[in-house]
C-alpha positions in Angstrom: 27.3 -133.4 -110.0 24.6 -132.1 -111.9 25.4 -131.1 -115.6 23.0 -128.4 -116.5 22.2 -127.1 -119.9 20.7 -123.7 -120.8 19.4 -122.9 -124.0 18.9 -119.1 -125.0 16.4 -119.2 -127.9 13.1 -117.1 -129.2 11.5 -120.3 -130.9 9.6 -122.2 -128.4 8.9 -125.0 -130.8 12.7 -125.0 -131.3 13.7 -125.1 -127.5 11.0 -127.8 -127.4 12.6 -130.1 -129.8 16.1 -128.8 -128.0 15.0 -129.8 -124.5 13.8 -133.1 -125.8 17.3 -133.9 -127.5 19.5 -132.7 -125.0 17.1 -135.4 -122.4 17.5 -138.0 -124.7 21.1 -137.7 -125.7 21.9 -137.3 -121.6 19.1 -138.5 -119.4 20.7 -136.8 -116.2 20.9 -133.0 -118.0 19.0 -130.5 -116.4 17.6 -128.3 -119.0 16.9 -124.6 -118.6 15.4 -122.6 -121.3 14.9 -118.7 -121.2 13.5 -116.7 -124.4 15.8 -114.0 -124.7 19.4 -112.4 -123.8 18.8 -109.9 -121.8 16.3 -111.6 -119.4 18.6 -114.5 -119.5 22.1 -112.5 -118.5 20.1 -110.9 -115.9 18.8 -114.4 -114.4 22.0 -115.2 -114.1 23.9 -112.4 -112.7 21.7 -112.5 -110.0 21.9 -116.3 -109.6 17.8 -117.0 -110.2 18.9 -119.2 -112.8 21.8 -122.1 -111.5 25.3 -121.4 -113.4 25.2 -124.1 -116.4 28.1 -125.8 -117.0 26.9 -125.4 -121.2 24.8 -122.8 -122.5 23.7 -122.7 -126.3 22.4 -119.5 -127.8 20.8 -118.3 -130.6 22.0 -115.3 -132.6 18.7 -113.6 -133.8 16.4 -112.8 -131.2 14.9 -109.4 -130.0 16.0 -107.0 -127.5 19.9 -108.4 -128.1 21.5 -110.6 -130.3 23.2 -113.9 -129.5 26.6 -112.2 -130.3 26.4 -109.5 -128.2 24.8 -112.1 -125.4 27.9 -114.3 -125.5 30.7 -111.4 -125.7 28.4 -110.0 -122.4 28.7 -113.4 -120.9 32.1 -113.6 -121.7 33.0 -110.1 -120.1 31.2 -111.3 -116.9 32.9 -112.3 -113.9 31.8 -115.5 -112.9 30.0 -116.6 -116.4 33.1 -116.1 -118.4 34.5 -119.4 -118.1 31.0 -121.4 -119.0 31.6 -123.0 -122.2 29.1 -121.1 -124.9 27.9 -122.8 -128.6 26.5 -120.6 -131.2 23.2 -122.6 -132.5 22.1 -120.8 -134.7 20.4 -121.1 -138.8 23.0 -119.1 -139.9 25.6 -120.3 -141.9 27.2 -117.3 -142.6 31.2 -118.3 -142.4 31.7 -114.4 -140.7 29.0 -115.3 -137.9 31.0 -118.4 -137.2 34.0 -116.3 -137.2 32.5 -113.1 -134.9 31.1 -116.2 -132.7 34.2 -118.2 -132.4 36.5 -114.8 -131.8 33.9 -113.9 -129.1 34.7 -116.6 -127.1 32.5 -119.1 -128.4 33.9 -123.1 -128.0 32.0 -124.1 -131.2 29.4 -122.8 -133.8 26.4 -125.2 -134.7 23.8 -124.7 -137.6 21.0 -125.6 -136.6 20.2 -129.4 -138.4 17.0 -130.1 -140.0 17.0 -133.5 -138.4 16.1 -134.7 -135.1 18.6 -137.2 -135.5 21.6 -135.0 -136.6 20.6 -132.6 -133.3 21.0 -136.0 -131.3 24.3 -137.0 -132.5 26.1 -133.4 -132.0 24.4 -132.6 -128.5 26.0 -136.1 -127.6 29.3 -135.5 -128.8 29.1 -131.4 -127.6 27.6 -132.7 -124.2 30.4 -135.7 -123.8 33.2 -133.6 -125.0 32.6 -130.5 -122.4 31.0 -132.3 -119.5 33.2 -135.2 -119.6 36.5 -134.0 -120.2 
């Protein structure tokens, strides 16, 4: 089965870097990447985008907010039981909380090294695809 990864994130250099660690830390992910929440919930009402069996979003981006993307996702027949992560620069303890009472399996600041995004996409990615 093919595990599929979606990353909902503004920063093109960051879903760059993303795509590249999620490849390396699972070479048979498929990785999507959309630019914002509201394109992104609409892609995959409609089913333009394959369901993901792990979607990681951002919290601030235009148009909507990761928060209010993953309590929509959450409310959503059909998407509500994809496992969702918070990745995010924040490190606000309340956005963890908001994310985590959303819905959210897990809340990740963003690292500043490649290496540290490695080693927690393996572990996320091993620990929800895997189980």
């Amino acid at each position: 089965m093919a595990k599929r990864i979606l990353l909902i994130d503004d920063d093109q250099e960051e879903a760059d870097i993303f795509k590249d660690a999620v490849k390396e830390a699972d070479h048979d992910a498929i990785f999507h990447y959309v630019n914002n929440c509201v394109k992104a919930i609409k892609q995959l009402k409609e089913r333009i985008l394959p369901i993901p069996n792990l979607i990681f979003i951002d919290i601030n981006m235009p148009f909507m907010n990761g928060l209010d993307c993953l309590k929509e996702l959450k409310g959503t027949e059909g998407l509500r039981r994809i496992p969702i992560v918070i990745y995010s620069t924040s490190e606000r303890p309340d956005d963890a909380q908001a994310a985590i009472h959303l819905g959210a399996m897990a809340f990740l600041t963003k690292p500043n090294k490649y290496s540290d995004l490695l080693k927690k996409l393996k572990d996320l990615i091993h620990s929800v695809l895997f189980e």
